[in-house]
ZAVEX-593207 format. One line per 10 residues: number of its first residue (from 1); their letters; for each residue z, x, y of C-alpha. Coordinates in Angstrom, 2 decimals. Example, Ala and Ser with C-alpha at 12.3 -4.5 7.8 and 13.67 -1.06 7.14 Angstrom:
1> as> 7.80/12.30/-4.50 ~ 7.14/13.67/-1.06;
This chain:
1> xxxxxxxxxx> 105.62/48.92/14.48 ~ 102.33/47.23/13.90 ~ 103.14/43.79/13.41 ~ 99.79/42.62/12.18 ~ 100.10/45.23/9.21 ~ 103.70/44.24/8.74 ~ 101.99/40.17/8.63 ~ 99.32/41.37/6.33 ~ 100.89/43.41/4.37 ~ 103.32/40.65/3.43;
11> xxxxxxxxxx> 100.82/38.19/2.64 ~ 98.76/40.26/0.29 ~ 102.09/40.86/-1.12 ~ 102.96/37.22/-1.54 ~ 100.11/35.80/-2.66 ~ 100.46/38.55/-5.35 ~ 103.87/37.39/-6.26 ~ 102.30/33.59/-6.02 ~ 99.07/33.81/-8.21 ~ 101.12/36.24/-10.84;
21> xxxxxxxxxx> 104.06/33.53/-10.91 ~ 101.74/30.12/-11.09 ~ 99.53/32.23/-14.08 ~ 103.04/33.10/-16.03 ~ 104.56/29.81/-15.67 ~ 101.13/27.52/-16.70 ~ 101.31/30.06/-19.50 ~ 105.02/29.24/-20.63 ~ 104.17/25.68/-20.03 ~ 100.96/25.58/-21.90;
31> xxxxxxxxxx> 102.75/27.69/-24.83 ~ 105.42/24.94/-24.97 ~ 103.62/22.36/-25.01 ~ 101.48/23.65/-28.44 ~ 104.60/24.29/-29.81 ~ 106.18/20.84/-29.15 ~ 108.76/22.41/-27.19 ~ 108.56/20.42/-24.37 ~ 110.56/17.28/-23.73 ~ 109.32/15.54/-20.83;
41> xxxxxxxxxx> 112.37/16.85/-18.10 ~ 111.70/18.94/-15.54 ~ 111.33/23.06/-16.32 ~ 114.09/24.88/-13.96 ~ 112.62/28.09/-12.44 ~ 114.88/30.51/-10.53 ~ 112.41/33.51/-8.50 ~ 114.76/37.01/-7.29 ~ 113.88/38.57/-4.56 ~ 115.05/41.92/-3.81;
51> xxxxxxxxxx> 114.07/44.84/-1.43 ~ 115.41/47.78/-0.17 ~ 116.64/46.61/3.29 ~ 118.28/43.54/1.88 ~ 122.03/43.82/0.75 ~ 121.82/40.93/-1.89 ~ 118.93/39.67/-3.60 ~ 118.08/36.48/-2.99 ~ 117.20/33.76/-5.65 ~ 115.43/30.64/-5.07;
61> xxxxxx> 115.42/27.92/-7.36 ~ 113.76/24.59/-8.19 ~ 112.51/22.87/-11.19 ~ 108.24/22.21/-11.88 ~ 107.72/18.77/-13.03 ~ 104.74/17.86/-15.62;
């Protein structure tokens, strides 16, 4: 196994998964916020991560203050 790949390969695929997410949720944000939807608490965010060599996904969660 070529473990520099393996290291790149995951990072390209993270900071995939990273620019995609922060572009999504600044979206949702920004959409709430023109809509008067938001309320001044916290906005809970839950990512899945799943992959063929992993039994159960796993699921991170925090919350993305404003």
């Amino acid at each position: 196994m070529d473990e520099e790949a393996l290291n790149m390969s995951i990072r390209k695929f993270l900071k995939k998964v990273g620019i995609t997410s922060q572009r999504e949720i600044e979206r949702a944000i920004d959409q709430a916020n023109t809509e008067g939807r938001l309320d001044g608490n916290p906005v809970r965010v839950k990512m899945t991560l799943e992959c063929d060599l992993i039994d159960d996904a796993l699921s991170i969660e925090d919350e993305i203050k404003y």
